[in-house]
C-alpha positions, 0 to 999 in steps of 0.5 A: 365618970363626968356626964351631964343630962342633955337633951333627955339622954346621958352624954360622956365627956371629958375636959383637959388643959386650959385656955380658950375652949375647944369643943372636939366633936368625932365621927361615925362610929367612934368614940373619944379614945380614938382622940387621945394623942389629939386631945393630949397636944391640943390641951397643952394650949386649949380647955379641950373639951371631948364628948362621945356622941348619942350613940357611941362610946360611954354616952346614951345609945337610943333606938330612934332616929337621929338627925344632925340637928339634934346632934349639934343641940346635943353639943349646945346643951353640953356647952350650956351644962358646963357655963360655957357660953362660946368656944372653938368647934372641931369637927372630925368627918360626921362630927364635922356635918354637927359642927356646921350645923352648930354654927349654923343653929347656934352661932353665939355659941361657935368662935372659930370652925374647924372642918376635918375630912367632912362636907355639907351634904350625904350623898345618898349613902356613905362610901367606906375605903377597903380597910373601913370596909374590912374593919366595921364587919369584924367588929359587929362580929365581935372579933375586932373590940374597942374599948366601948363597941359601939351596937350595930343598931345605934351605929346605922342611926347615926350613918342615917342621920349623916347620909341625911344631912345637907347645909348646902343651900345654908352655907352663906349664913356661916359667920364663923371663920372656918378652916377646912382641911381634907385629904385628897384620897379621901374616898369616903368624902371625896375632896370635891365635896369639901371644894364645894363647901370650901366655895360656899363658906365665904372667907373659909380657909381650905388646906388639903393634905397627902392621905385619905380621910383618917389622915390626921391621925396618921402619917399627916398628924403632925402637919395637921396639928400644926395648921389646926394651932396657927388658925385657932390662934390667929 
């Protein structure tokens, strides 16, 4: 099982395909199974490289307050573990919020940025659609099971450090060229916040999709993939 010591925790990562590489950082509570199609197309072009966040799937669950600062070290120590000295970032919704800070805390480290369902701030707490609604409760009940559950506990540390977050008043220091793409129902992060961001990262590309915040795994996935390949090889 490839993990690597960072940061004083344990990290799970996976690397597939060859090529320039592209860090792939999820979301709030998932782990890199749920990429797996994602990670399969992307790797036919790129060195992808996968990780579960502090908190979630095969990596370290610690009791204590997480930040999207330390997640986004979490992601250079990794890059550093593996002689990787710049690659593309991908961020998908909370991994989205590590990537801009990645590019903000380690802009050597960061070639191209891509933003998925995402925005610079929280909102003082996080909105779910109806089925997230449905889906989150059955699984700390046990009966809705992934493959690696992720405990209540370490999913509520990293919804804090998510809410937390806000790179609003920094987004002019972004150097990246940064495309940011989003679903106009999302109604976890609605398409406003993404505007905003769109309107505070100069020189940022915005392309805005049919579905809502999972729209890239679902009926939008193959227009996603599309605009994800001709950006990165722009």
């Amino acid at each position: 099982m490839p993990t690597a010591q960072v940061n004083g925790i344990t990290l799970y990562y996976e690397v597939h395909g060859a090529g320039e590489p592209l860090l792939l950082i999820g979301g709030l509570g998932g782990d890199i199974t749920l990429f797996a199609g994602i990670i399969a197309w992307l790797a036919r072009r790129y060195q992808v490289v996968a990780f579960d966040n502090r908190g979630s799937g095969r990596s370290s669950k610690p009791d204590i307050p997480y930040t999207i600062a330390m997640m986004a070290d979490d992601a250079a120590g990794l890059m550093e573990a593996l002689s990787i000295e710049r690659a593309h970032i991908m961020g998908v919704s909370m991994g989205g919020r590590i990537a801009l800070e990645s590019a903000l805390a380690h802009p050597g480290q960061v070639g191209k940025l891509v933003l998925v369902s995402t925005s610079a701030a929280g909102r003082g707490k996080v909105t779910m659609s109806w089925p997230m609604r449905l889906l989150l409760p059955l699984t700390w009940l046990g009966l809705l099971r992934g493959k690696y559950p992720q405990p209540r506990y370490a999913h509520q540390r990293q919804r804090e450090a998510s809410v937390r977050y806000d790179a609003s008043g920094r987004l002019g220091l972004i150097q990246a060229p940064t495309l940011i793409l989003h679903g106009r129902r999302d109604r976890s992060m609605p398409l406003e916040l993404a505007g905003r961001m769109h309107a505070g990262i100069a020189g940022s590309q915005m392309e805005v999709f049919r579905g809502g915040h999972m729209f890239f795994l679902l009926s939008e996935r193959e227009a996603f993939l599309g605009q994800v390949d001709r950006f990165l090889a722009g």
